[in-house]
N, C-alpha and C positions, 0 to 999 in steps of 0.2 A: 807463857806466851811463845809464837814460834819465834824463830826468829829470822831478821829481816829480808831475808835473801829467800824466807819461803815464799815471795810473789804473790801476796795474796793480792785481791783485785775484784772489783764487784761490777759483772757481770749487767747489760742493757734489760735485759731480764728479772733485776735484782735479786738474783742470787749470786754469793761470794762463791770466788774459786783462789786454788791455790794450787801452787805447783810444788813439787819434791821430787828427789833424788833417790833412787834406788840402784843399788849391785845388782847385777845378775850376770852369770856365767857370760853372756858377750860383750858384758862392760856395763857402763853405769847409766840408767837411763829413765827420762825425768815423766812424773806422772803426775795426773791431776784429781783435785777433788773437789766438789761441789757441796755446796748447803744453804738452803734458806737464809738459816742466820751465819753471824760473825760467830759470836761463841760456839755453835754447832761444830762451825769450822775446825777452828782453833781445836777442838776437843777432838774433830777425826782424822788431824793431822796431826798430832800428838800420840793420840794411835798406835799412824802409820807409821809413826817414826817409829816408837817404844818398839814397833813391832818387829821394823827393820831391823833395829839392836837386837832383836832374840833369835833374827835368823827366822824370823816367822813369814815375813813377808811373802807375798806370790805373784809371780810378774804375768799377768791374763795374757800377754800378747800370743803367747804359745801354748798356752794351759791348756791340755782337752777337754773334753765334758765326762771322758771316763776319772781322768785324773781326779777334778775336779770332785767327783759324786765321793770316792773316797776319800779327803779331805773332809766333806763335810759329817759323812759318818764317821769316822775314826777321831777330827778332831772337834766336832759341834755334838753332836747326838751319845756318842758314846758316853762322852764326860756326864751327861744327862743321866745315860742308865747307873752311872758308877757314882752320883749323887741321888739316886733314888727319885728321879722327876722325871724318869719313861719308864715304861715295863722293858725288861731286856724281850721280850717276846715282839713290843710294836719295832724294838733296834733290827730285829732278826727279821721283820718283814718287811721294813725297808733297805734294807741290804740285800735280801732274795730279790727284790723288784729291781733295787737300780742293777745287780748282776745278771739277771734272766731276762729282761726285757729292754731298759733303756739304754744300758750301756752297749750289749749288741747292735741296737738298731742307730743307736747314734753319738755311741763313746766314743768316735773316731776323728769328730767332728769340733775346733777350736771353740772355747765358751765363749768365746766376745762374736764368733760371727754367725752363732745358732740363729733360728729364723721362725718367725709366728708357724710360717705353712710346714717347715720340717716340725711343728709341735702337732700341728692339726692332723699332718699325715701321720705321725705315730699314732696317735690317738685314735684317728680310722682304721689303719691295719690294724692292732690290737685288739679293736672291736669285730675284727672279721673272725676272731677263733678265742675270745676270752671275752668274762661275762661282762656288765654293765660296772658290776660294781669292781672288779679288778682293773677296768681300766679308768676309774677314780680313785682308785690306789695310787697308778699310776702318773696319775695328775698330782697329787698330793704329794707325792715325793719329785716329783717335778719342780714342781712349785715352790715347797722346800726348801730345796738345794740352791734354786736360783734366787730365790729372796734371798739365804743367806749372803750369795754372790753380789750380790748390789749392795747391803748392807757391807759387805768387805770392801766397797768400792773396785768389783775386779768386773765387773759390767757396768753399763748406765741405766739399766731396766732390766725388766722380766720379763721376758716373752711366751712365758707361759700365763698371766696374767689375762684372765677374758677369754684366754682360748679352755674352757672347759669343757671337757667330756660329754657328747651327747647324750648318753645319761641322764645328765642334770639340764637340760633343757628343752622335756617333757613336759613342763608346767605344774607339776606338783611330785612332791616327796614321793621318792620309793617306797612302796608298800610291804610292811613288815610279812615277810612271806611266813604263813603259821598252818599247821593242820585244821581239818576240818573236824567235826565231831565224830565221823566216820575212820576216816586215819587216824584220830589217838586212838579210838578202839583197835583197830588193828593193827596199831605199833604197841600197843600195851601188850594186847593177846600175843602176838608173837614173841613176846620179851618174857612176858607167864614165863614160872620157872626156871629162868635163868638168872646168874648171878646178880647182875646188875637189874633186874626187874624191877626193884624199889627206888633206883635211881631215876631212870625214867617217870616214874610215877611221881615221885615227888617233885620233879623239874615239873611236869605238867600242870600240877596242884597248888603250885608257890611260885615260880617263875623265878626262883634264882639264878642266877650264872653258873654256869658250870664251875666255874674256878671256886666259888662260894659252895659249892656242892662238893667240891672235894676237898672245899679245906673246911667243911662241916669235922663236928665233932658229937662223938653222945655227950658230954658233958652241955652243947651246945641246945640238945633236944629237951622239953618235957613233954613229956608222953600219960604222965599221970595227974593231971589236974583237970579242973570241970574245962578249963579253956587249954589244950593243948598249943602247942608254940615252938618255934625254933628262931634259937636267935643266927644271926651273921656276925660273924666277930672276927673273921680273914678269911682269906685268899688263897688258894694256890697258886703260887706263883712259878715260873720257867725262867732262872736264871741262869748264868753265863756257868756258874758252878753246878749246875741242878737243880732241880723243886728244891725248892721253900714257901715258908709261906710268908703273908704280909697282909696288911691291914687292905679292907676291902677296896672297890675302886674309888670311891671318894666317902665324904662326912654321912651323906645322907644315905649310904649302903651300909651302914652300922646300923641294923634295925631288926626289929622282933617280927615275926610272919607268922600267921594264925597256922594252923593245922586243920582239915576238913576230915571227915572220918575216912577217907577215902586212902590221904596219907598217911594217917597214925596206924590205919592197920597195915599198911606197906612195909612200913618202918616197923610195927611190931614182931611182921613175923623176917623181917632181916634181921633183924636183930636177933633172932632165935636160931638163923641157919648161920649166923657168923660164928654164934659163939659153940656152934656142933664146927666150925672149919676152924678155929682156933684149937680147940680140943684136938686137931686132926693133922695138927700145923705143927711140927716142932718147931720148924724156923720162924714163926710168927714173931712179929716184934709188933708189942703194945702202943700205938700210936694214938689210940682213943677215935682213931679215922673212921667215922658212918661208913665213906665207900671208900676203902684201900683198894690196895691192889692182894693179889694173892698170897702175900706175906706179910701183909698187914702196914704195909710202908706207904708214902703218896704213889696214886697212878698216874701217872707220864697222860697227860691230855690226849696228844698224839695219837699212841696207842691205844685208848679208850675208845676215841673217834676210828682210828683202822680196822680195828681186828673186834670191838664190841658192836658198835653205833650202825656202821657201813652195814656189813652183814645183819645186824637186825630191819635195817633199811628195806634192804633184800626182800628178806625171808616177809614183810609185811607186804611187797608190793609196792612200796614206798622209793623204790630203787630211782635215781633219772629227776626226780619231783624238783630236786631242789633244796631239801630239808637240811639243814645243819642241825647241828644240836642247838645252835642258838635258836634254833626253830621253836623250841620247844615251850621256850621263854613268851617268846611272841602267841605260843599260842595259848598261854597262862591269860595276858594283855589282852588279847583279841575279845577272849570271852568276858574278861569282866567290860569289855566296851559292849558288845552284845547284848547284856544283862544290865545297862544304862547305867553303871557303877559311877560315882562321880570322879573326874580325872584327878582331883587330889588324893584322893584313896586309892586310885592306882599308880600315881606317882609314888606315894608311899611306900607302898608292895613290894614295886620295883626297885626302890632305890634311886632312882632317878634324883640328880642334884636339884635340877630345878624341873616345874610345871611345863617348861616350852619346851624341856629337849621327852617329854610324854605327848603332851601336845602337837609337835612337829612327827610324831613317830606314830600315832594313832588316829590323829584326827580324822583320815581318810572314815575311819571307823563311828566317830561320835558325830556326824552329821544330825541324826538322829535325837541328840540331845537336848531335852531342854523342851521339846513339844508340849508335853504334858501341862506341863511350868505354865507358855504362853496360849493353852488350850482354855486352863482355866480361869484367863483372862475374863475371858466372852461372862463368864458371872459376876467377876470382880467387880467390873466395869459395865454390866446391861444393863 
């Protein structure tokens, strides 16, 4: 229990408060905390205190919001990647945002006195020269940092809160942006005989993740049975030390994917020109990798994306579009909604943890579904 001189006190409102005592380089100086309950209390003043004793504590009055944004990377997010519960890759893209974009525009500025309209104007200028969805990045990491700032007790709210990104208040989900039957063809054709040709191909045919595609393995593939298959069994991953790999992005991305004849012969004849570039390779190192890099080791995403992906972009016309590689994926999904596939078999496919995050991502697509079903009603029932 604290003790008696913490002040606690319950509030017209009834919510309890409580006052304490903090150091800070111009002397000692007392602050307060709020909670629903009594025990709540008791337990985030106890905290503050423990936290005071480690030298932990952070006095808002003067705190920036640059300050602040690293703090919360360095000492919330990072411990996250270094316990295996974020990709160091999502750690590396919120620290590009809050460094390139928020902290410029408003790392200058004390966290207790940021303001709804200094959130909405970021959010507007942003959108004058970056896409929709980077500035729901931006919001996210926004939102973030200041949740965790209330929960620290070093604000009394989130003023990012509500104010979300015009983006998202469209009226319905952003549409998975996928090729058309015309653009695979001629991002396939243009890829024809070049290294990664098969890669392509099979992203198109299966709708794996890239990362699942590079931390593919032949051991992973059969290529010789009446029902061809490749299972998923890790990741490539981008850590803080370099590629590695790791188990897929959650439980229901550990799963088997049929083969169509389209990618077994891709895969058959990569597999014929690797092992002529192995033979040709003295520094190859055996990693059992489907798509290495030129020495047989993992390929740096990155790289994959600048100097392969881009330029094959190009050379199809495809340049400007819009297409990520995650394109490629979506445009695996698009078709089997096209072809009236049921969403549980394409949840499947995918990986996807659950049916709503297929559903929220596709639906625009499955409109369509289900006519047939309520068409032949009119007999059931005449």
């Amino acid at each position: 229990m604290p003790a008696k001189d913490d002040g606690i006190s319950r509030r017209k409102d009834g919510r309890y408060m409580a006052r304490y005592t903090i150091q800070t380089p111009e002397g000692p100086k007392r602050k307060t905390i709020y909670a629903r309950r009594y025990q709540e209390l008791v337990k985030k003043l106890n905290e503050a205190r423990s936290n005071a004793d480690k030298g932990l504590i952070v006095d808002a009055d003067d705190l920036k919001l640059a300050d602040w944004l690293d703090t919360w990377l360095d000492d919330i997010l990072k411990p996250l990647v270094d316990a295996g519960k974020m990709a160091h890759s999502t750690y590396v893209r919120y620290r590009g945002i809050a460094n390139n974009h928020v902290t410029p525009a408003l790392g200058h500025r004390k966290l207790k006195d940021l303001t709804r309209a200094e959130i909405r104007r970021l959010y507007n200028e942003m959108g004058k020269k970056l896409s929709p969805r980077s500035v729901d990045y931006i919001h996210v990491t926004l939102q973030g940092a200041l949740s965790q700032a209330v929960r620290d007790d070093l604000i009394p709210r989130n003023v990012a809160t509500g104010e979300r990104p015009r983006s998202n208040h469209q009226g319905s989900p952003e549409e998975a942006k996928a090729l058309s039957p015309a653009q695979v063809r001629a991002l396939l054709m243009a890829a024809r005989g070049k290294r990664y040709e098969a890669l392509y191909t099979v992203a198109v045919h299966t709708g794996l993740r890239q990362s699942e595609l590079l931390g593919l393995k032949w051991a992973d593939v059969d290529l010789d049975t009446r029902s061809p298959k490749l299972s998923v069994r890790r990741s490539l991953k981008v850590t803080e030390d370099g590629l590695g790999f790791g188990p897929p992005k959650n439980k229901a991305s550990r799963r088997s994917v049929p083969l169509n004849e389209t990618a077994v012969a891709a895969l058959r004849a990569h597999k014929a020109r690797q092992n002529a570039e192995i033979l040709a390779t003295p520094t190859w190192q055996d990693t059992g990798l489907v798509f290495p890099n030129r020495v047989g080791k993992p390929i740096n995403p990155s790289n994959l994306y600048n100097r392969e992906y881009k330029p094959l972009l190009k050379e199809a016309g495809l340049e400007g579009e819009g297409f990520t590689f995650h394109s490629l994926r979506h445009t695996f999904a698009s078709a089997l909604c096209n072809k009236r596939e049921y969403p549980k078999v394409i949840q499947s496919l995918l990986g996807h943890s659950s049916i709503t995050q297929t559903m929220d991502t596709y639906s625009h697509l499955m409109g369509g579904m289900g006519g047939d079903a309520v068409d032949s009603l009119d007999d059931a029932f005449g």
